[in-house]
N, C-alpha and C positions, 0 to 999 in steps of 0.2 A: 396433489391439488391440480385439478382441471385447468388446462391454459388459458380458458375462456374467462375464468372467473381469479387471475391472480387479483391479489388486494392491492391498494395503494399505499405508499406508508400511514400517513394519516388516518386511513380505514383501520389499520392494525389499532393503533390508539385507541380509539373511537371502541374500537371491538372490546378491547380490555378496560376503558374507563365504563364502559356497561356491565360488564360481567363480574369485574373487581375491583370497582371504584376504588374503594377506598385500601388499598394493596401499594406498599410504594412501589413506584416503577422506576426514579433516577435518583441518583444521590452524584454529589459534586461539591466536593472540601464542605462544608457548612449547609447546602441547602441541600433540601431534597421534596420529592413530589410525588405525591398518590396518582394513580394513573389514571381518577377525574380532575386531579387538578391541574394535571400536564395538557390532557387535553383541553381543556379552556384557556391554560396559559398559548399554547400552540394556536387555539382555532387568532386568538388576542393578537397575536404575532402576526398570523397571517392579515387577518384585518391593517393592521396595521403596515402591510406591507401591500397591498393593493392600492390604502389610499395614497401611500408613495409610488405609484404606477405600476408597480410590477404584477405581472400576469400571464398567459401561456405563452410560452416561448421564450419566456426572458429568462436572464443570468443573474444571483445576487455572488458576493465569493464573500470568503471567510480566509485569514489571516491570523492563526495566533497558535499556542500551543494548545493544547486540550483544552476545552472551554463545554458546557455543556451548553452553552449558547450555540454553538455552532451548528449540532445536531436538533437544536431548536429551529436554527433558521434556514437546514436543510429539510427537515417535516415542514414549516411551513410554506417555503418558498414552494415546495413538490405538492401541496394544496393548493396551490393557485395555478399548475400547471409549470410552472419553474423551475428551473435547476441551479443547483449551488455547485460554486466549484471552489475546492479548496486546495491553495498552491501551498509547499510545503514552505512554510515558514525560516527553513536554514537559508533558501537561497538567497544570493544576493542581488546587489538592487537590479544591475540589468534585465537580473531573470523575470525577479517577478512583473519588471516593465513587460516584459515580452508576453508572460502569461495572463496579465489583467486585459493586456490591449488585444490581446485573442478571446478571453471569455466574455468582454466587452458588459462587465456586469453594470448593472444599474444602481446596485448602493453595493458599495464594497465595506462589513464589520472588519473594523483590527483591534486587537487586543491592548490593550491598554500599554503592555510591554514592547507593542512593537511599532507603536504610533509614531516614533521617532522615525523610524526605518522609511515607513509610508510617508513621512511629513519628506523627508530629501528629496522622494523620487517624484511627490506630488503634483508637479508642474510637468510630467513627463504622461501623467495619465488623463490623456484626453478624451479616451475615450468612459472615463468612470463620474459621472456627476454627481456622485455623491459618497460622503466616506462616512461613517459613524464608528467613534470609539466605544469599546466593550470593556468595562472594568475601570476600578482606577475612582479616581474622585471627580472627573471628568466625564462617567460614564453615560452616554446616550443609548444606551440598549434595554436597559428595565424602563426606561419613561417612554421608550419605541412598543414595548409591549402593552404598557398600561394605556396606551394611546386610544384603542379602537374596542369598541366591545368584538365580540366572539365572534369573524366571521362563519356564516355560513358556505363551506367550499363548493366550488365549480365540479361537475363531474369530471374526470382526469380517466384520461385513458391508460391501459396498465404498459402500453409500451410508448408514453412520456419518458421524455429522459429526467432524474432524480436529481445526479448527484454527475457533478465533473471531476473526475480526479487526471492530474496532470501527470506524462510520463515521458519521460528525457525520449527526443527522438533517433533514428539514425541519420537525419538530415543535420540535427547537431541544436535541432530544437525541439521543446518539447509540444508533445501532443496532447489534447483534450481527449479521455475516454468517456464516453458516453455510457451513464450504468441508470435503466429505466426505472421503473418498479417491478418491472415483470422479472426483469433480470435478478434484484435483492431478493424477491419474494421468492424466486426459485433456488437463488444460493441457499436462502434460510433454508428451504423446505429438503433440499437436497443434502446439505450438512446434516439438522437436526433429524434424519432418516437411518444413519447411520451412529449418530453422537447426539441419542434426544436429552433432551432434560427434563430435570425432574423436579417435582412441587419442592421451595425450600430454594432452590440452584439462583446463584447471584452468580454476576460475570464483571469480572477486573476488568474495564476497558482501558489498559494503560498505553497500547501502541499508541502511534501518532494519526490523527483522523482525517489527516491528506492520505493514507495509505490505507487500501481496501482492509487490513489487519484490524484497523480502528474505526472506521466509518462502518465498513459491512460487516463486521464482526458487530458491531453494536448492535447496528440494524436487524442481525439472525434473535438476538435478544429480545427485543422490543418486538420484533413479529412471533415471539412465541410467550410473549408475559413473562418474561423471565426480568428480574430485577439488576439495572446496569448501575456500578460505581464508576464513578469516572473519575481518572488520575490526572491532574494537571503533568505530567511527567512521569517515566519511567525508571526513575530512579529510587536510590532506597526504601528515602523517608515518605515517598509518594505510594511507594506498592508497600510498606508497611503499614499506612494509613488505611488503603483500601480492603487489606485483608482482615484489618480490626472492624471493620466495619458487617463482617462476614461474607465476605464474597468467595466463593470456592471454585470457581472455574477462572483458567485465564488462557489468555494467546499471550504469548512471549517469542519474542527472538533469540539465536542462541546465545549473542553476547551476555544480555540481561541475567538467563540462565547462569553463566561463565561466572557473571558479577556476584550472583546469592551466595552461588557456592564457596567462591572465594572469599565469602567475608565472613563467614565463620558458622560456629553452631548455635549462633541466635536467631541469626538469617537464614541459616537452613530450619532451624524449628519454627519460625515465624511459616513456611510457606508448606510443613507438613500439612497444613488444614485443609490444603487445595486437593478437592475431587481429581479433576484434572488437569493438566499441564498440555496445550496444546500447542507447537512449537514450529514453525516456519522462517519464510522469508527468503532463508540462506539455509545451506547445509551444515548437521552439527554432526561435528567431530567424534566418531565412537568413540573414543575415551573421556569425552566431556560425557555423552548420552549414557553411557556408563555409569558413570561416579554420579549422575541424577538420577537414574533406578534406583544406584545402592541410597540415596543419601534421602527418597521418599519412596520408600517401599510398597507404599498403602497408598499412592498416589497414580491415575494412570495417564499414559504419557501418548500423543499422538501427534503425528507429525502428519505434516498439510502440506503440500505443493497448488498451486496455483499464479494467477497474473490478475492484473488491474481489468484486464480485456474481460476478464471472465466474473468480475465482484466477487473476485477474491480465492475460496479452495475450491478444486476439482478434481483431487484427488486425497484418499488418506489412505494412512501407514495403522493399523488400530491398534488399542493397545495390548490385545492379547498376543499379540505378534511381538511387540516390544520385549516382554518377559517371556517368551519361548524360547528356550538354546534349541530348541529342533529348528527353529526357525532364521538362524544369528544371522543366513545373508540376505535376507528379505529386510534383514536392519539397514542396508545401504542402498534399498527401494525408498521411493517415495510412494510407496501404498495403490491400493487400484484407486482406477476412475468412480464415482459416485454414482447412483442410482440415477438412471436418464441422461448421462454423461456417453455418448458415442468417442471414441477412439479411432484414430490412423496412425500409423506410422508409415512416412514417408520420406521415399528419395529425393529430396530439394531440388535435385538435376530432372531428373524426368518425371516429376511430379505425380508418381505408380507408387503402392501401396510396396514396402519391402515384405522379404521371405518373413516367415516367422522368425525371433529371436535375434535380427539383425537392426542396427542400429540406422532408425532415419528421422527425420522432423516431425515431431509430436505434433497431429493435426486433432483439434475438437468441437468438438459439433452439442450444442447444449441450450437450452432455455437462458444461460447465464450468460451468453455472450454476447458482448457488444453490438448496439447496431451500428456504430463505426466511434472514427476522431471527429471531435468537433469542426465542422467545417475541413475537413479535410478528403476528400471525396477517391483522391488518387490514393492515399495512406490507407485508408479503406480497403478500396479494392485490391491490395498488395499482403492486406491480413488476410481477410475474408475473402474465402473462394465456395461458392455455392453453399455459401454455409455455414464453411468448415474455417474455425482462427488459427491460421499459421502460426504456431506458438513461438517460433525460433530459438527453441531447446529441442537437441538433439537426444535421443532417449532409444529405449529397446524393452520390453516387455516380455516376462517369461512363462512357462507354462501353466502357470495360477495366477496371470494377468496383472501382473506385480511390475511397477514403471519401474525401470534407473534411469537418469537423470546422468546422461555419459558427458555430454557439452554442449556446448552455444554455437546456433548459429549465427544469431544476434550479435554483433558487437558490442557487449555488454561486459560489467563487471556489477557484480553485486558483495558491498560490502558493508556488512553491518545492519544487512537486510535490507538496503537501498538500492537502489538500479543508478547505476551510472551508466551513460552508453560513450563511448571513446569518441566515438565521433565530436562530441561537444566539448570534449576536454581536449581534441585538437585543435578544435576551432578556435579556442581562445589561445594557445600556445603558437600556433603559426601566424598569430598576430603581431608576435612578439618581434621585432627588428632584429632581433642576433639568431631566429631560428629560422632553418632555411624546408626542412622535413622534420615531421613526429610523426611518432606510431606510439599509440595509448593501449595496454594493457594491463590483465589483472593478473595479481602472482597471491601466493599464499602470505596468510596471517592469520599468526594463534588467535588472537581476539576477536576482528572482524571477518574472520574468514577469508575473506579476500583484500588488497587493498590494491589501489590505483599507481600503475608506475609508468612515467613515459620514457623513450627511449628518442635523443632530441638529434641532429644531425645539425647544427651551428653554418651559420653561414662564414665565407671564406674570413679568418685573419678573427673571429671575434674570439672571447677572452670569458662570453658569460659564465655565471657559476650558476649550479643545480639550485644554489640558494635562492641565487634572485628568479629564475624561474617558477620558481613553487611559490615563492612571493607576490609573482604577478598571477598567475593564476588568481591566487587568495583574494585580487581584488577586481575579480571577473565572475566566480565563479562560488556554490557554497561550498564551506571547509569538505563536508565528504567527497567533494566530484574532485578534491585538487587531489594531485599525485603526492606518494609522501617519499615518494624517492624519483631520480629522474636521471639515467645515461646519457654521458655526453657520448656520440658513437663520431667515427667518421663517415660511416655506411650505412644503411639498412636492408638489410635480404629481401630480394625481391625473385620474382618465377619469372617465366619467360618473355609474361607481355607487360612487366612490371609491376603488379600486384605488390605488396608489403605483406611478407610473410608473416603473420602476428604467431601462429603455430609456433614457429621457427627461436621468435624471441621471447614466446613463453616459456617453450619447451623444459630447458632450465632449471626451468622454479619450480617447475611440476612433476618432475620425474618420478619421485618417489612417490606419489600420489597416486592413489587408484582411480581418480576421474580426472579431467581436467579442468573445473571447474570446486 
C-alpha cells in the first residue's frame, strides 16, 4: 500500500461495514457485532466523545483487563483526531499516578474491576477531570455510547498518533510510545504480506491490549476483515471459550503455551483447531517449541520479534522453517525482517555498521516506527537517529539474513513477555533506609523465562531480610517488576571508573545458556 494513501483506523471499519455489512466483525464473552453495526456503534462513541470535548490532540486512557470497549474507545477517540493510551492495569498505584499525569487524558474509562484501585489514587489525579466506569451495575459506558447519534469524522491525517502504549523507561520511568495510524496500517500490511489470511480466518485476541501483541495484533485483524474474539484473560477457561467460538489463529506468549501443554490432552486437543500459533514477546525454550510441534502437528507455528517502538513484529521466523531439520539452527533465529523493513547492525561505540556475521545493535528503519515518546523530545532523539530506532537488542545476522537475538543493550529483563527495565526496580529499592547500593538483573526461569533478581549491598550495621525487601518493593511497584529473589552482598563488581558490572553478576546464571538473554 502507497504511503500517500495509508487508511485510518475508522476508514478500515467503514471500508468493511460497506463491503460486508452484515459479516461479524467482534465478539466479547456475550455480545458481538456486524461490521455495520460496529461502525455506527463506533461513529455513537465518537459523537459522544466530542460533546465531552475531546478532539485533535487530545488523550482519553483506558484501565482494565480486556474489554472490547477499550478498542471501541481507541477507534473512536482516533476519529476525532485523538489518541488512547492504555497503562497496564498490573501496575500499582504510584505508577499509574505517574502515567495518567503524563498522558494527561481528558476522560479516563476503568473497568468496573479496577474502580477501587482508581477511587484510592483519585485525589492524586489532577490532571484527569473526568473518570467513567465500564461494566459492572454501575456502568457509564453503553449510556456514553447511546448518548449522541453517529458522528460524522474530522479528516485525520495518517500520521496522527492512534494509540499510547506505555513502556518502563531507563530513567526508571515509564515512556509514552506514540503509534499513528500510518504506523498500524503498515504493521498490518507488512505482517499479513508474509502471514495473510484467509476468507473463514477468526483471531484469538487474548494478550493484554496495553501490549502491542493485543492492541496491534487486533488492529492487523480489523484492518484486513478478518473476525476478532476477544478474551477477558489469558487464561484457560477464557482461551477455551474463544476457541469454541471458532477462532483459528492466535498470538500467545511462551508461558501460556507452557500452561496448555501442561494441562493435559484435553487442552492440547482443545487448541489442535488452531491454523496457527503465533508466538513472541520473550524467547521459547527448544524443548518447550518441540513438544508444541509434536503435540499440534497440523498446526503451523511462527515466531515474531518485535518492540512497542515499532506497533509491534518486524521480524518473522515462518513456519516452514519451524518443521525443517535441514533447517534446526535457524530455530534459535528470530526470522528475517519483513517486507519494507530496512536493517543495521551496529557498533554502539562508534555508531558504523559491523563486518558481516558479527554481533552489534539491531538498528531499523520502517513505516512502523515511532515518531517518538510522548512529550519526550530528548528520549526521542536518543532512539531515533536519521530514522533509524536504536533497538537496544544486541543481535548478528547470517548468510540468508536470519536475526539472533544474542543480548541487551538495554537494561532490561523480560519476563513472562513483559519488559521490566532495572533501572526502576532500583529506583524503588534504594529508597529503602537499610539499602545503601542495588544492581537489578535478570537470570533464568523455566516458566517466565526470565525473572527479576536484585543483588542489594545494606548499609553499615543493618539486619534487613530479602523478605522484607521484596515486601517493599510489592508496595511500590507491579508484582512482575518485583525481584522474586534478592542477594544480600557485601560488594558489587565494579570496572575501572566504577560502572556495576551487571555482566559479571549475571554471568552465573547464564552459563549454561546459549544466549544471554
Amino acid at each position: 500500500m502507497s504511503e500517500s494513501i495509508r487508511p485510518t483506523l475508522i476508514e478500515r471499519v467503514a471500508h468493511w461495514a460497506r463491503t460486508t455489512p452484515d459479516a461479524e466483525a467482534v465478539r466479547y464473552l456475550d455480545r458481538s457485532h456486524t461490521w455495520s453495526q460496529w461502525h455506527e456503534r463506533l461513529l455513537r462513541l465518537a459523537g459522544s466523545l466530542a460533546d465531552a470535548g475531546v478532539g485533535p490532540g487530545d488523550t482519553v486512557a483506558f484501565v482494565d483487563k480486556n474489554n472490547l470497549a477499550c478498542i471501541e474507545v481507541t477507534y473512536a477517540a482516533s476519529a476525532l483526531g485523538a489518541a488512547t493510551a492504555i497503562p497496564n492495569f498490573r501496575l500499582a498505584g504510584d505508577e499509574l499516578v505517574y502515567v495518567l499525569d503524563d498522558a494527561k487524558p481528558r476522560i479516563l474509562f476503568v473497568g468496573n474491576e479496577f474502580a477501587e484501585t482508581i477511587d484510592a489514587i483519585r485525589d492524586r489525579l489532577s490532571t484527569v477531570p473526568q473518570i467513567l466506569v465500564v461494566g459492572g451495575d454501575n456502568d457509564e459506558f453503553e449510556p456514553l455510547v447511546a448518548r449522541s447519534e453517529p458522528a460524522t469524522p474530522p479528516q485525520v491525517a495518517a500520521d496522527t498518533t492512534a494509540l499510547l502504549l506505555y513502556s518502563s523507561g531507563t530513567t526508571g520511568h515509564p515512556k509514552g510510545v506514540q503509534l499513528t495510524h500510518r504506523n498500524l496500517a503498515a504493521h498490518a500490511e507488512a505482517v499479513m504480506s508474509v502471514l495473510p489470511f484467509a476468507d473463514g480466518d477468526c483471531l484469538l485476541v487474548a494478550m493484554p491490549l496495553f501490549h502491542v501483541g493485543g492492541t496491534c495484533y487486533a488492529a492487523m485483524g480489523i484492518h484486513d476483515g478478518r473476525r476478532c474474539v476477544f478474551t477477558r484473560e489469558a487464561d484457560a477457561a477464557s482461551l477455551f471459550g474463544g476457541l469454541a467460538t471458532g477462532a483459528n489463529i492466535a498470538f500467545l506468549v511462551p508461558p501460556v503455551i507452557a500452561g496448555v501443554l501442561a494441562a493435559g490432552e484435553e487442552a492440547i486437543a482443545a487448541f489442535a483447531g488452531l491454523k496457527r500459533i503465533t508466538y513472541g514477546a520473550a524467547p521459547m525454550p527448544l524443548p518447550l517449541l518441540r513438544a508444541a510441534l509434536a503435540a499440534w502437528p497440523d498446526t503451523e507455528f511462527v515466531q515474531v520479534y518485535g518492540m512497542t517502538e515499532l506497533a509491534g513484529v518486524i521480524t518473522a521466523l515462518l513456519p516452514d522453517v519451524h518443521r525443517d531439520e535441514s533447517q534446526v539452527a535457524r530455530m534459535a533465529s528470530a526470522g528475517t525482517p519483513l517486507p519494507g523493513v530496512e536493517m543495521r547492525i551496529v557498533d554502539p561505540a562508534t555508531l558504523t555498521d559491523v563486518e558481516p556475521g558479527a554481533v552489534g545493535e539491531l538498528w531499523w528503519r520502517s513505516e512502523q516506527t515511532t515518531p517518538g515518546y510522548w512529550h519526550r523530545p530528548d528520549a526521542t532523539n536518543d532512539a531515533i537517529v536519521d530514522g533509524w530506532l536504536r533497538s537496544g537488542d544486541m543481535g548478528r545476522a547470517d548468510d540468508g539474513g536470519f536475526v539472533y537475538i544474542e543480548d541487551r543493550l538495554k537494561d532490561m529483563v523480560i519476563t513472562g513477555g513483559e519488559n521490566v527495565y532495572c533501572p526502576e526496580v532500583e529506583r524503588v529499592l534504594v529508597e529503602h533506609p537499610d539499602v545503601a547500593e542495588v544492581a537489578v538483573i535478570g537470570v533464568p526461569d523455566p516458566k517466565w523465562g526470565e525473572t527479576v533478581k536484585a543483588v542489594v549491598v545494606p548499609v553499615a550495621d543493618s539486619s534487613v531480610k530479602e523478605s522484607e525487601l521484596i515486601d517493599y518493593t510489592r508496595e511500590h511497584l507491579a508484582k512482575f517488576k518485583c525481584p522474586t529473589s534478592i542477594d544480600i552482598v557485601d560488594v558489587l563488581p565494579r570496572n575501572p571508573t566504577g560502572k556495576i558490572l551487571k555482566r559479571s553478576l549475571r554471568a552465573p546464571y547464564w552459563a549454561d545458556r546459549a544466549r544471554g538473554i
